[in-house]
Structure formats: C-alpha cells, structure tokens
N, CA and C atoms of all chains as a GROMACS GRO file, in nm:
protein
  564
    1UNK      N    1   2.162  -0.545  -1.132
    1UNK     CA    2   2.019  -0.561  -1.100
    1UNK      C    3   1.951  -0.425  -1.094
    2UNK      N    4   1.839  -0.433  -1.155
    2UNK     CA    5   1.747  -0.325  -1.129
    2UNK      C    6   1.614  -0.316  -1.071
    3UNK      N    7   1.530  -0.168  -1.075
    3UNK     CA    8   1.430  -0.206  -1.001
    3UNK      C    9   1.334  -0.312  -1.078
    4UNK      N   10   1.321  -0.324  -1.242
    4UNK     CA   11   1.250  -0.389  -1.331
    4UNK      C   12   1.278  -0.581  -1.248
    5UNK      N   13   1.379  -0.594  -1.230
    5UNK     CA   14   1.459  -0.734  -1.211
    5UNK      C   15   1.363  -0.754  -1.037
    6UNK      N   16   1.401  -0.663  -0.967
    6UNK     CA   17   1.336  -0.659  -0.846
    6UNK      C   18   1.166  -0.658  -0.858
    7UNK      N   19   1.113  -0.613  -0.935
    7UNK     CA   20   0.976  -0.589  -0.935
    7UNK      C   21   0.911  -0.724  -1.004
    8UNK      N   22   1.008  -0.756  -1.090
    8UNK     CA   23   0.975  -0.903  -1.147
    8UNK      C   24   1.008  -1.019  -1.025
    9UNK      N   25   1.047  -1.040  -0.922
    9UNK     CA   26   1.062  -1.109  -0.839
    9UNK      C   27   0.960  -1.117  -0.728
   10UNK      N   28   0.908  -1.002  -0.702
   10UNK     CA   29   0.790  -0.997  -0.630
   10UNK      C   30   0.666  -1.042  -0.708
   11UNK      N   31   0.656  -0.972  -0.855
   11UNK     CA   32   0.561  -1.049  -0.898
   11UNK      C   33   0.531  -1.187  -0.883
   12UNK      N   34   0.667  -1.248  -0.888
   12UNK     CA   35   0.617  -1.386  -0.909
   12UNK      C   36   0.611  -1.450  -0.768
   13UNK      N   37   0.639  -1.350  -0.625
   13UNK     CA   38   0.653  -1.422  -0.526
   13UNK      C   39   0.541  -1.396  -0.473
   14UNK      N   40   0.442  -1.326  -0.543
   14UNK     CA   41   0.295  -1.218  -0.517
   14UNK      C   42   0.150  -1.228  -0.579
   15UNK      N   43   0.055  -1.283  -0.556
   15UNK     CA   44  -0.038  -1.268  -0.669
   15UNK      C   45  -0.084  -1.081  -0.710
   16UNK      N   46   0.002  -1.038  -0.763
   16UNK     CA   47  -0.033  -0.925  -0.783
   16UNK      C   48   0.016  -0.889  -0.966
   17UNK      N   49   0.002  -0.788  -1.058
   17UNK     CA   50   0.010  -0.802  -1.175
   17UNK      C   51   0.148  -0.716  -1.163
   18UNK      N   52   0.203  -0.757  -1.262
   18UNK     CA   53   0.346  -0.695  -1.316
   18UNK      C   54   0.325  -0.553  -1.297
   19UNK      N   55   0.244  -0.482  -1.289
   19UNK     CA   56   0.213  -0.322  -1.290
   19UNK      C   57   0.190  -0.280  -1.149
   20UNK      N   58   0.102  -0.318  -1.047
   20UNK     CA   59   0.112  -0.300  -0.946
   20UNK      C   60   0.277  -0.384  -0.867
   21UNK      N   61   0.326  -0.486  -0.887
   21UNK     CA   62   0.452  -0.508  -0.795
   21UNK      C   63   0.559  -0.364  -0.842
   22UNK      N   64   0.569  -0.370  -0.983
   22UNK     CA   65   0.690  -0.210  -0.997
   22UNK      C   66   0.634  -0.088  -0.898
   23UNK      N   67   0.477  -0.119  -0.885
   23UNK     CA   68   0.414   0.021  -0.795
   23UNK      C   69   0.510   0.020  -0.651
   24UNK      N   70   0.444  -0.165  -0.631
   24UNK     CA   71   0.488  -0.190  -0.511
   24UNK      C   72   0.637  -0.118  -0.450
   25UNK      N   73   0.753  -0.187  -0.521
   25UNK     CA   74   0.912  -0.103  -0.540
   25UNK      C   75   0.949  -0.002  -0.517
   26UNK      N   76   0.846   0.041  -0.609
   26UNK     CA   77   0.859   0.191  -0.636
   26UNK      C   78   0.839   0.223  -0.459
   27UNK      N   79   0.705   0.236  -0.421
   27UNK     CA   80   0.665   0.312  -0.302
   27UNK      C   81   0.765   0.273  -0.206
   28UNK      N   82   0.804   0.127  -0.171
   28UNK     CA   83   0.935   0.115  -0.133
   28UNK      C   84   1.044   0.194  -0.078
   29UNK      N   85   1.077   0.179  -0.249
   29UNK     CA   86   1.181   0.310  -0.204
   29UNK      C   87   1.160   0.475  -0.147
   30UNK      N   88   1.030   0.532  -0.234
   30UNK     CA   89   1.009   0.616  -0.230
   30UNK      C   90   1.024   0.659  -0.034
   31UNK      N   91   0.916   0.591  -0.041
   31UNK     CA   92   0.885   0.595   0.134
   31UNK      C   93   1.036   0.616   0.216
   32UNK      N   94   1.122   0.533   0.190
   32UNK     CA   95   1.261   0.539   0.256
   32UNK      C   96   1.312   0.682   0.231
   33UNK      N   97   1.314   0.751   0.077
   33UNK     CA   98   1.318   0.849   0.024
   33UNK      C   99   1.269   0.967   0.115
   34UNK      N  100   1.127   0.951   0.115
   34UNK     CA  101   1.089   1.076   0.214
   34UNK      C  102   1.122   1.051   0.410
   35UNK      N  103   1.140   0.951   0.447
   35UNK     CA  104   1.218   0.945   0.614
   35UNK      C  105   1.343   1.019   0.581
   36UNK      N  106   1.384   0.969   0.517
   36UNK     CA  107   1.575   1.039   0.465
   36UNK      C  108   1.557   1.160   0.428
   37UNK      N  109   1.438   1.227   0.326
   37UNK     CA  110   1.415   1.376   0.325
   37UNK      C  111   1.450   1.419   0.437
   38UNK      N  112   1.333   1.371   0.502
   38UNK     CA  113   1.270   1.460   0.712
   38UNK      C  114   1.380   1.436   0.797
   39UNK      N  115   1.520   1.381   0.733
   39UNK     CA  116   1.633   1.408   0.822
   39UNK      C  117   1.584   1.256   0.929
   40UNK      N  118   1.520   1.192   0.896
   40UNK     CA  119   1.497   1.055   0.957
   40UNK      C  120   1.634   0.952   0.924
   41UNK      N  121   1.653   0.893   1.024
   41UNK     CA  122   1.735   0.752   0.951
   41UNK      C  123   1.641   0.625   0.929
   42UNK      N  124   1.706   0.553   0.848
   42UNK     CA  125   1.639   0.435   0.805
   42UNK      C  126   1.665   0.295   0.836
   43UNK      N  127   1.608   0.195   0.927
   43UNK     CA  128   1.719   0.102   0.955
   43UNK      C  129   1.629  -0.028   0.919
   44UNK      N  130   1.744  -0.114   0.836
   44UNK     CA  131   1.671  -0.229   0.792
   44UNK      C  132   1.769  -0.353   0.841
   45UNK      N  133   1.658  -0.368   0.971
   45UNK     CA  134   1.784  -0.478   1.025
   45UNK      C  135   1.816  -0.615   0.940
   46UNK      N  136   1.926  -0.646   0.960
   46UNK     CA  137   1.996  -0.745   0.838
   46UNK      C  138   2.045  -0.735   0.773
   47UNK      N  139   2.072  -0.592   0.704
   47UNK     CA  140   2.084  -0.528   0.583
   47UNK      C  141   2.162  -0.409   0.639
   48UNK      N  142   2.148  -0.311   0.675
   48UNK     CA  143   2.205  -0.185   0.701
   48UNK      C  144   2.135  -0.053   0.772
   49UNK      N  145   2.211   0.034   0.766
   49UNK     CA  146   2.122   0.158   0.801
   49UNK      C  147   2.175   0.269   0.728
   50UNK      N  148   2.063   0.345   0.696
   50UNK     CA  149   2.062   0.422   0.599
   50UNK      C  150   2.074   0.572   0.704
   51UNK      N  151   2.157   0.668   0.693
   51UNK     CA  152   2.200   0.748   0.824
   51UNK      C  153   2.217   0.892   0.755
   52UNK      N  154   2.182   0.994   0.854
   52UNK     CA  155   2.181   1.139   0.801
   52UNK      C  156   2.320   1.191   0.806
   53UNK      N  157   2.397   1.225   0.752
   53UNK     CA  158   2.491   1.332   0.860
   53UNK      C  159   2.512   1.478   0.785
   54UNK      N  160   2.572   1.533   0.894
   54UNK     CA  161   2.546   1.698   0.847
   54UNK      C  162   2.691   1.711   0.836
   55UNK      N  163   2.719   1.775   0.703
   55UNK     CA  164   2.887   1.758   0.695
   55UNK      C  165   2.884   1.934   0.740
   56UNK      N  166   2.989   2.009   0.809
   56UNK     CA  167   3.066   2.104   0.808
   56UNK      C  168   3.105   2.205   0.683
   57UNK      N  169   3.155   2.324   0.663
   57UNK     CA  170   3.178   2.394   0.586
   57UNK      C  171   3.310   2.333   0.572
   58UNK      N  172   3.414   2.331   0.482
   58UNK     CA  173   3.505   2.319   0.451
   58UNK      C  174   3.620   2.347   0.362
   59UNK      N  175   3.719   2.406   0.357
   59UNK     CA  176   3.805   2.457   0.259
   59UNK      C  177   3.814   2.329   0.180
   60UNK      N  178   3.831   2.418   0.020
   60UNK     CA  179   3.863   2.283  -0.057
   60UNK      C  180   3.928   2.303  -0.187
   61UNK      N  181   3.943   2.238  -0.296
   61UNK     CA  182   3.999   2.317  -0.380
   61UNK      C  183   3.963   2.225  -0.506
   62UNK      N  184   3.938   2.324  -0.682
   62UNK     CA  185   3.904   2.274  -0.758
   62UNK      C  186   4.063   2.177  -0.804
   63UNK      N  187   4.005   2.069  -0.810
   63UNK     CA  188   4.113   1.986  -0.904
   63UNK      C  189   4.187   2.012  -1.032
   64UNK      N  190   4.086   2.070  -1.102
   64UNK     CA  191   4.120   2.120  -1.209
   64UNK      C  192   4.154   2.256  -1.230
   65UNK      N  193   4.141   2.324  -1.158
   65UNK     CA  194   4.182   2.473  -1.164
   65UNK      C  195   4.262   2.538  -1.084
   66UNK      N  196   4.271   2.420  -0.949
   66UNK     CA  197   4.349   2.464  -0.864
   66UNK      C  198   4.279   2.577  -0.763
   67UNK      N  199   4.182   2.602  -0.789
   67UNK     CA  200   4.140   2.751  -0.729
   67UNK      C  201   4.085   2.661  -0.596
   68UNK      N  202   4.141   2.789  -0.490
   68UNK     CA  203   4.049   2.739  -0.370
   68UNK      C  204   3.902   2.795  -0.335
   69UNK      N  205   3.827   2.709  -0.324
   69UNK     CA  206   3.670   2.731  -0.285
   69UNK      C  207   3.629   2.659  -0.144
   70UNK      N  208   3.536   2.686  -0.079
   70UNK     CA  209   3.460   2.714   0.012
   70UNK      C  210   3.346   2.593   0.010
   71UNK      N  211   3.387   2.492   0.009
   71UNK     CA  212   3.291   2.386   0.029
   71UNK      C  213   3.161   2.407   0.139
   72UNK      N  214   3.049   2.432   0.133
   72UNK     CA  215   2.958   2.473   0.200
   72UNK      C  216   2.928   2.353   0.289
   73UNK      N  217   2.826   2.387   0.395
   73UNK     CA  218   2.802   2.274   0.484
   73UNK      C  219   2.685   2.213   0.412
   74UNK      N  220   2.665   2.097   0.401
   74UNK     CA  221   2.549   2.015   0.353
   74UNK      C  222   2.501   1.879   0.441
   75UNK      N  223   2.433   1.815   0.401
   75UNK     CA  224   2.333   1.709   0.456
   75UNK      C  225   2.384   1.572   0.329
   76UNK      N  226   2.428   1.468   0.370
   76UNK     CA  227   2.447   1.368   0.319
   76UNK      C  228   2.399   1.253   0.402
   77UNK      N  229   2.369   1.133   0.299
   77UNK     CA  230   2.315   1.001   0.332
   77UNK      C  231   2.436   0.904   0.331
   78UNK      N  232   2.437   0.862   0.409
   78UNK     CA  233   2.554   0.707   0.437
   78UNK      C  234   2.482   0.617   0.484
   79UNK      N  235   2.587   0.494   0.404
   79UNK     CA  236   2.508   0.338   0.460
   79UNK      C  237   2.607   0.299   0.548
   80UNK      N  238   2.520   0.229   0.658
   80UNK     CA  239   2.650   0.129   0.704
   80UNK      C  240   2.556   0.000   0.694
   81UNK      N  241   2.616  -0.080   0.640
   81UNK     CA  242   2.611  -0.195   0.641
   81UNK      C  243   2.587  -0.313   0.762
   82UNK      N  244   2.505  -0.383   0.785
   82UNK     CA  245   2.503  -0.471   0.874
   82UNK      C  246   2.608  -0.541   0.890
   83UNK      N  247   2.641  -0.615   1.035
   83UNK     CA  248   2.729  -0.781   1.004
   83UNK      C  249   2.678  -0.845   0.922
   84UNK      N  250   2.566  -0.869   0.898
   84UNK     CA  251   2.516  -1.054   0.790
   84UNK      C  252   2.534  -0.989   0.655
   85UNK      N  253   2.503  -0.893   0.612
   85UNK     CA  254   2.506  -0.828   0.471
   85UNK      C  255   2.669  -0.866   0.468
   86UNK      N  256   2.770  -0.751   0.547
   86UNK     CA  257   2.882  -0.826   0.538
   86UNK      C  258   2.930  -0.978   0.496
   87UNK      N  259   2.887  -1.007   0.621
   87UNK     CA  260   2.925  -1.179   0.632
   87UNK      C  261   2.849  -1.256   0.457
   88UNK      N  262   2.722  -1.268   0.480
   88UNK     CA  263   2.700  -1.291   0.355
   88UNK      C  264   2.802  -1.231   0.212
   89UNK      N  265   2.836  -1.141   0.176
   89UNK     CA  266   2.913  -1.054   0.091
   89UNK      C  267   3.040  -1.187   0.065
   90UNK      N  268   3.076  -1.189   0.196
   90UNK     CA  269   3.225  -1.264   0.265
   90UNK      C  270   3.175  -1.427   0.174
   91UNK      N  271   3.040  -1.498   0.225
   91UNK     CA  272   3.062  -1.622   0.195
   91UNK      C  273   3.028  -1.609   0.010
   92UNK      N  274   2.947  -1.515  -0.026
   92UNK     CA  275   2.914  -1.546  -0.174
   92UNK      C  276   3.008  -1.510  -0.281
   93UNK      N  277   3.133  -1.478  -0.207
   93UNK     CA  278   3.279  -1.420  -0.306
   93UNK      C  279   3.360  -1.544  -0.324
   94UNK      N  280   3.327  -1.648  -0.263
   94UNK     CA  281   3.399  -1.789  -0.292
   94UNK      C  282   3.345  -1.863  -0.351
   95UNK      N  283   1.326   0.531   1.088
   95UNK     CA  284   1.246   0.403   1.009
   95UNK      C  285   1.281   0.336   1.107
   96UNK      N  286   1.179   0.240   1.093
   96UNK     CA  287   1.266   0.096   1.091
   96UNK      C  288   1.210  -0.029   0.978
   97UNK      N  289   1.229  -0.130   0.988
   97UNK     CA  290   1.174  -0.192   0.855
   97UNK      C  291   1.024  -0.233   0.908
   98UNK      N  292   0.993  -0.258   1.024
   98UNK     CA  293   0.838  -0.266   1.033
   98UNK      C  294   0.760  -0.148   1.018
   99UNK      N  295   0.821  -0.039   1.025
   99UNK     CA  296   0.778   0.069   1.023
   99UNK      C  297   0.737   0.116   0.852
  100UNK      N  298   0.816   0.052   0.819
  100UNK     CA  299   0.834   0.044   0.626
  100UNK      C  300   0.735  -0.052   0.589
  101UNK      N  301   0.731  -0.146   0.632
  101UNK     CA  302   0.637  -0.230   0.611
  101UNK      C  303   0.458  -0.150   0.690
  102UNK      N  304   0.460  -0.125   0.718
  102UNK     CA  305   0.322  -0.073   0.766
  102UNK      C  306   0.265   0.026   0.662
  103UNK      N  307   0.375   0.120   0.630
  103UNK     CA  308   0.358   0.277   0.533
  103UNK      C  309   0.324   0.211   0.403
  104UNK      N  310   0.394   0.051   0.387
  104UNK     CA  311   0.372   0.001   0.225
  104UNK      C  312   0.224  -0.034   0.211
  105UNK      N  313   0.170  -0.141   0.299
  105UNK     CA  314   0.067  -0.203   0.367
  105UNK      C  315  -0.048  -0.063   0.371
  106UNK      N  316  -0.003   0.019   0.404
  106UNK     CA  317  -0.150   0.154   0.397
  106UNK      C  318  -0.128   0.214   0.267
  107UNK      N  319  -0.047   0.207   0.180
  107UNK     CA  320  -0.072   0.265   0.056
  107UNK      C  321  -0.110   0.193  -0.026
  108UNK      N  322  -0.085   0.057  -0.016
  108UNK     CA  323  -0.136  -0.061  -0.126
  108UNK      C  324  -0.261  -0.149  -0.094
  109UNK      N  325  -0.388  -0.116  -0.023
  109UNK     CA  326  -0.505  -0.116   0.004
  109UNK      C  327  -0.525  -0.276  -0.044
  110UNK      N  328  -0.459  -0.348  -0.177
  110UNK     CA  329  -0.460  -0.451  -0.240
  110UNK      C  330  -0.398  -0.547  -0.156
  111UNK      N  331  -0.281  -0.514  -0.081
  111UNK     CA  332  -0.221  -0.634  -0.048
  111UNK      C  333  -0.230  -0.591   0.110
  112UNK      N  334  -0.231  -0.752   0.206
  112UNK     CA  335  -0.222  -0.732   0.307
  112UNK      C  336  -0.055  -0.708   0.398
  113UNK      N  337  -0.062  -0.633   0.541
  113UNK     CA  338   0.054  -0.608   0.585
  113UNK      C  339   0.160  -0.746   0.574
  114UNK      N  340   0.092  -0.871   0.586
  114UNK     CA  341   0.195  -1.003   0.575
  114UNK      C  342   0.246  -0.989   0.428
  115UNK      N  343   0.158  -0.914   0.302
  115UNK     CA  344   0.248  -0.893   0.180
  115UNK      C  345   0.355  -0.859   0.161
  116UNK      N  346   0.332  -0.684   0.248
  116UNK     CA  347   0.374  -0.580   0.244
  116UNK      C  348   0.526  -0.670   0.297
  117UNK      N  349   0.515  -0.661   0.423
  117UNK     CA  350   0.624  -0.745   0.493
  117UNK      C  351   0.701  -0.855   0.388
  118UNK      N  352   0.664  -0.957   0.334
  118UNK     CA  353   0.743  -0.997   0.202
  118UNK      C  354   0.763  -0.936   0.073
  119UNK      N  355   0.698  -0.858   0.031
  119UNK     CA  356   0.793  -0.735  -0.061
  119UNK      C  357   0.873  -0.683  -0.004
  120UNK      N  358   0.869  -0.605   0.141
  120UNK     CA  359   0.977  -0.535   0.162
  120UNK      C  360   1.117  -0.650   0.225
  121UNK      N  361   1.114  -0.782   0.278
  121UNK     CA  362   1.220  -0.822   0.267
  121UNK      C  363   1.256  -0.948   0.167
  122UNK      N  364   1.150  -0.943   0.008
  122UNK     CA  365   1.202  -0.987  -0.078
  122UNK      C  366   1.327  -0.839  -0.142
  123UNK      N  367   1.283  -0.732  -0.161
  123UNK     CA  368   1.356  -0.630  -0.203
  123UNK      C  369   1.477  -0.597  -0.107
  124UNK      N  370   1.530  -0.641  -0.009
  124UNK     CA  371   1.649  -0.642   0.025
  124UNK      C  372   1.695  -0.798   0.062
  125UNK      N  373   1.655  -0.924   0.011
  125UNK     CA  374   1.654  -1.029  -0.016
  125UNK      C  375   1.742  -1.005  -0.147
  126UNK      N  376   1.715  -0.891  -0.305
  126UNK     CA  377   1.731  -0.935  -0.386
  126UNK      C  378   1.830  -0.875  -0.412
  127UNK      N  379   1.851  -0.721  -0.296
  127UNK     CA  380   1.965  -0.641  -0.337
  127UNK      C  381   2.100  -0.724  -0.270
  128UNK      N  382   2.063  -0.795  -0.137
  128UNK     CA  383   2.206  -0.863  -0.094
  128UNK      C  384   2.227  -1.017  -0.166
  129UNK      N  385   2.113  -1.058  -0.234
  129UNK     CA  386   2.172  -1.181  -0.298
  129UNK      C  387   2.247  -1.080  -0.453
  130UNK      N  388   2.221  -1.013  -0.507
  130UNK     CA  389   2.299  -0.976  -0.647
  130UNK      C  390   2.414  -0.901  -0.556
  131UNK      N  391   2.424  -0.861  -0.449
  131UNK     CA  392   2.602  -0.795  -0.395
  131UNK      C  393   2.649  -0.901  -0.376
  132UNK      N  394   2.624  -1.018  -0.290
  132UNK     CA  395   2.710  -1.122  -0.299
  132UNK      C  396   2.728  -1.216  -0.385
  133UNK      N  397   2.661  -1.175  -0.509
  133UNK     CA  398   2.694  -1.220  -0.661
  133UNK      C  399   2.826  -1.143  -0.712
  134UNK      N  400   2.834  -1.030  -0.619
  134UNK     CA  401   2.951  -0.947  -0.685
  134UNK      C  402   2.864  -0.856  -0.761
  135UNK      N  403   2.735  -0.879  -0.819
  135UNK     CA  404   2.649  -0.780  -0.906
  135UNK      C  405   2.629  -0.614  -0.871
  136UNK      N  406   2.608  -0.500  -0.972
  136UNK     CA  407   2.583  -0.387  -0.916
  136UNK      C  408   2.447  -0.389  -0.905
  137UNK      N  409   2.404  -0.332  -0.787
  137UNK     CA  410   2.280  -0.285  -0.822
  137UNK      C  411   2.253  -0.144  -0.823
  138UNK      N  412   2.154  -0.130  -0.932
  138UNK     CA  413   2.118   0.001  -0.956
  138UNK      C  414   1.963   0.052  -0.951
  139UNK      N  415   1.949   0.125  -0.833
  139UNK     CA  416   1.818   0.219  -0.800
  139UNK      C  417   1.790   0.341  -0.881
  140UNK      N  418   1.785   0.348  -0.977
  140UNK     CA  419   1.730   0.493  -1.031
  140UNK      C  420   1.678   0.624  -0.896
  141UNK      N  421   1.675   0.694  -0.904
  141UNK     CA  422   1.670   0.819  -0.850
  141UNK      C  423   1.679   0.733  -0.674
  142UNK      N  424   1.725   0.642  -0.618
  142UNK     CA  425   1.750   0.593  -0.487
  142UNK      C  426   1.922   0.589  -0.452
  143UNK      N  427   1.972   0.497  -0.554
  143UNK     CA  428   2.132   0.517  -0.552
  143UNK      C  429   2.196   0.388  -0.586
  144UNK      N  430   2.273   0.360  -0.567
  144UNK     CA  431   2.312   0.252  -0.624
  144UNK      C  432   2.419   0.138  -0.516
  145UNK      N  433   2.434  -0.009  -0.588
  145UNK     CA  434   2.488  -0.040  -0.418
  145UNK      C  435   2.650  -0.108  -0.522
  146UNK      N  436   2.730  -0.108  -0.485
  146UNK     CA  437   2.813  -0.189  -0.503
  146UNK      C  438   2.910  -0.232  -0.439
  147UNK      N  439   2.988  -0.335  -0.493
  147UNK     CA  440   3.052  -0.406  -0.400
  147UNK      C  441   3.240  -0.392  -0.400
  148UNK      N  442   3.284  -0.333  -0.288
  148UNK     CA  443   3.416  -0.281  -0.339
  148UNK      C  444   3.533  -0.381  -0.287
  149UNK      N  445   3.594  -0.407  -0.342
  149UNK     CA  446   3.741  -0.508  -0.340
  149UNK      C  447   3.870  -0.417  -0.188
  150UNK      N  448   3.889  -0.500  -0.091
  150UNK     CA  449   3.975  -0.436  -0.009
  150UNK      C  450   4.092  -0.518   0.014
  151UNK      N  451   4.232  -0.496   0.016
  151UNK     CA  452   4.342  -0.586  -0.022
  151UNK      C  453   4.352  -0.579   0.127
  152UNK      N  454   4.432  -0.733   0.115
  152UNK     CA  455   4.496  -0.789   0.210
  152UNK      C  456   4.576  -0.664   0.317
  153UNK      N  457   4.588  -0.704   0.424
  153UNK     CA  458   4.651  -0.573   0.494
  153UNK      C  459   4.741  -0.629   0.655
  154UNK      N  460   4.829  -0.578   0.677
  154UNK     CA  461   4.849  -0.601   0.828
  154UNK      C  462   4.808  -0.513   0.883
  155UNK      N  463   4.692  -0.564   0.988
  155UNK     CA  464   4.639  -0.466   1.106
  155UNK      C  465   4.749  -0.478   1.248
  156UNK      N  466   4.693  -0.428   1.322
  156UNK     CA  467   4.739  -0.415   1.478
  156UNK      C  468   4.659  -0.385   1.576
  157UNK      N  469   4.664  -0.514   1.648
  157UNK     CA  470   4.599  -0.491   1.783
  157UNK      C  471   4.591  -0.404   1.879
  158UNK      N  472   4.489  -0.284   1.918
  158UNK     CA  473   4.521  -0.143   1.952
  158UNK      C  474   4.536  -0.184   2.083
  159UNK      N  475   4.517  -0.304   2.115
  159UNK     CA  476   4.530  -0.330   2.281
  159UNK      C  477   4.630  -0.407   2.327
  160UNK      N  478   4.696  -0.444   2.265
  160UNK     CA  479   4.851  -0.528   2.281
  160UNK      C  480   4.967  -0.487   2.170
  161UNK      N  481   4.891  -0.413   2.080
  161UNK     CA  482   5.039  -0.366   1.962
  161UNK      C  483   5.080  -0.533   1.868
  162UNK      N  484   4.999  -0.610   1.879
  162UNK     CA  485   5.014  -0.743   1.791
  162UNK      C  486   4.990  -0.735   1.646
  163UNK      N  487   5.084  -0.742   1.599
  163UNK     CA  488   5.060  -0.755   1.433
  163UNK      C  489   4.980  -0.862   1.418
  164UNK      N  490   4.862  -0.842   1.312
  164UNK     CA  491   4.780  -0.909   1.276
  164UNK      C  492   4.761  -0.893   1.098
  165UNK      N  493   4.722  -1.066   1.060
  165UNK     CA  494   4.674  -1.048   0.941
  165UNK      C  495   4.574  -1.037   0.919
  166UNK      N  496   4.524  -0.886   0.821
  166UNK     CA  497   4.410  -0.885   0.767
  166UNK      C  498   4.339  -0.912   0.658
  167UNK      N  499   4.297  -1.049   0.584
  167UNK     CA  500   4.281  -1.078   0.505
  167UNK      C  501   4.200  -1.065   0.400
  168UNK      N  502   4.198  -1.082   0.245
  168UNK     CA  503   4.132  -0.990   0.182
  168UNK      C  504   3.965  -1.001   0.183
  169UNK      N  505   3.883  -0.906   0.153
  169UNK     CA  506   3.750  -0.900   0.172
  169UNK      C  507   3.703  -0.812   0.067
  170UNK      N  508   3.571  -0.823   0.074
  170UNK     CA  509   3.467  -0.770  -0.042
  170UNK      C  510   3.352  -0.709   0.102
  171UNK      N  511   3.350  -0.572   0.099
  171UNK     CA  512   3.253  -0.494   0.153
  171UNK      C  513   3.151  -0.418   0.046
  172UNK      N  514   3.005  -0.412   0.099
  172UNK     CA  515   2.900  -0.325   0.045
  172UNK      C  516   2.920  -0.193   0.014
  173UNK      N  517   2.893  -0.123  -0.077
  173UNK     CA  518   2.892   0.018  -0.113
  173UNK      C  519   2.763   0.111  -0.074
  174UNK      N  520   2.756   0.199  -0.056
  174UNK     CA  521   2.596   0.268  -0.104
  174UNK      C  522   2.640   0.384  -0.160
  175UNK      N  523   2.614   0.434  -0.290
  175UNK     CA  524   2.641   0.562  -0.316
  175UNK      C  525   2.500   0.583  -0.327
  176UNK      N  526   2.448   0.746  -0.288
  176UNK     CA  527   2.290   0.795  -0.305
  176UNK      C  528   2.309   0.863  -0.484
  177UNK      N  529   2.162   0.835  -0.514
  177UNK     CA  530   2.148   0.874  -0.644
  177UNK      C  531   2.130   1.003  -0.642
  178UNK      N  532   2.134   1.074  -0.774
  178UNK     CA  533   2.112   1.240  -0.776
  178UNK      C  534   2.008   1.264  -0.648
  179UNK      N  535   1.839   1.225  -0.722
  179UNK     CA  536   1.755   1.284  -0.664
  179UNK      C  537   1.796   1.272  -0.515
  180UNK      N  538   1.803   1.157  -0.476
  180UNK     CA  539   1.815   1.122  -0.343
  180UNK      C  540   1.898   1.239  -0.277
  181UNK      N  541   2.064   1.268  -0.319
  181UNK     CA  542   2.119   1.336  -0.232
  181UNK      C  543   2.083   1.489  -0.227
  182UNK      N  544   1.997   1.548  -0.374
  182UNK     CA  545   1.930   1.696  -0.386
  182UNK      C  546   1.860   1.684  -0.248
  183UNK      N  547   1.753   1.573  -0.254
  183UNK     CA  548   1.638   1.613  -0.178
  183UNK      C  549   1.670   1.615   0.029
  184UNK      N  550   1.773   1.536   0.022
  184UNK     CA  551   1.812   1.531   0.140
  184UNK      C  552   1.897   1.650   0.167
  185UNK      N  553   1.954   1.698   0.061
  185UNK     CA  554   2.046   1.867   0.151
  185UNK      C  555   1.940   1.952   0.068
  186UNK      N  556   1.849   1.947   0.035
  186UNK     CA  557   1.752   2.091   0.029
  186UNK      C  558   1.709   2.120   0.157
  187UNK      N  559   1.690   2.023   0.227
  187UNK     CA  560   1.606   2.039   0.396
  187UNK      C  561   1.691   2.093   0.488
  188UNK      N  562   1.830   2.100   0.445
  188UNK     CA  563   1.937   2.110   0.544
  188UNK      C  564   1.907   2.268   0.589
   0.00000   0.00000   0.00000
C-alpha cells in the first residue's frame, strides 16, 4: 500500500477532489514529520507511538573491511506498536 | 503529539475541511495502514518510512516469576522502519 492507495480512500470517504485528499496525506504525515524533527514523540492511540531516542557513541566495525570505526552518537525514531495493532495483526494472519 | 493534536494541525491547514474531517482522514490513514499489515501487506510511505510485518517462530518462554516453561506461540508483529528523509531530518537536530 501506498500513499496514492491511501489518498484514494479518503477521497472516496470525503467530498473533497483526488488532489486535495493526496494534499490531505501528505500534510499528515508531514506534520508527524516535523513533531519527530523537534525531538517530539508522536502517539496515535490504537496504533502506536512513534518515539525519539538518542543512541550513544559506539565502537563498531565495517563488515566488509573489517576496520574498526567509531559509530557516532545520533537521534533515531522507533515505533512501538500498540496492543490492538498487535492483536489485530494476530487475528488478520488466520 | 498526540492524535487529537494531529487532527487539529490538519483541520488549520486545510481551511476546506472541517476538524470532524480532519479527525476521519487522520483515523481513516491509520485505519488503512493497520488493515493492509494485517493483510500481511507492506506499506510504503515515501520520505515517512515504511511499515511491515515480521514473522516470529514459535519459542519456549519462561516465567520470570516461577521459572515455568511456557509455550510461546507463533506470531506476526508490526515493523516501522523510518524512511531516508525521515531519519536525516531527525539526527540533524541532534
């Protein structure tokens, strides 16, 4: 699924034109996009939460070269998942 | 965030639709991402990230409070990997 598939679903659940619902999506995400910039978390109950964390510097080493490097500290996004997203997941695999 | 909070930011940028819209776009769009995961489907966000659904085998756990072997049976959990832009823009701020 994509955002095209998603934007076509609102259209039709929307009186709005095929061009404004992809807007719609779009800002959507975007918006989530910039909270998660500003080091915000994102939480969409039912669904999950969208979470900052600040990883540590860390030794590490290229796979392919073997050489050891210096993994720097950075800022990453993780989901955790709700129970019902779960649970749902659980009943629609049978 | 939170999702009313998402819903309000959509609702002031889209002047066209009212906040009761806003509020069903934003939980038709995670309406459509957990009905295609529990299709087993990937979904894919362009510059947001992508969600998929990962296979976890059968397992014996243990009860950390009695030491009881337990069966853990097999399951299908949610993914989130962040897309390029997404994870640039979140460790530029770091």
């Amino acid at each position: 699924m994509t955002k095209a598939e998603i934007a076509n679903i609102i259209y039709e659940r929307i009186g709005l034109s095929k061009k404004e619902s992809a807007q719609i999506v779009e800002t959507v995400l975007n918006e989530m996009k910039q909270a998660l910039e500003a080091g915000e978390d994102v939480k969409l109950s039912g669904f999950g939460h969208f979470m900052i964390r600040e990883k540590h510097a860390r030794r590490g080493r290229n796979p392919k070269t073997g050489e050891d490097i210096t993994i720097e500290p950075r800022r990453v996004v993780t989901f955790r998942s709700s129970q019902l997203l779960k649970e749902k997941l659980l009943e629609g695999g049978e | 965030m939170t999702k009313s909070e998402l819903v309000d930011i959509v609702a002031e940028a889209h002047g066209q639709i009212t906040r009761r819209e806003a509020e069903v776009v934003v939980n038709e769009v995670i309406h459509a991402i957990s009905g295609a995961l529990s299709e087993g489907e990937r979904v894919e966000l362009r510059g947001f990230g992508s969600f998929t659904v990962k296979k976890r085998d059968p397992r014996v756990g243990r009860n950390p409070k009695t030491g009881e072997s337990v069966h853990v049976p097999a399951k299908v959990v949610p993914h989130f990997k962040p897309g390029k832009e997404l994870r640039e823009r979140v460790d530029a701020t770091s």
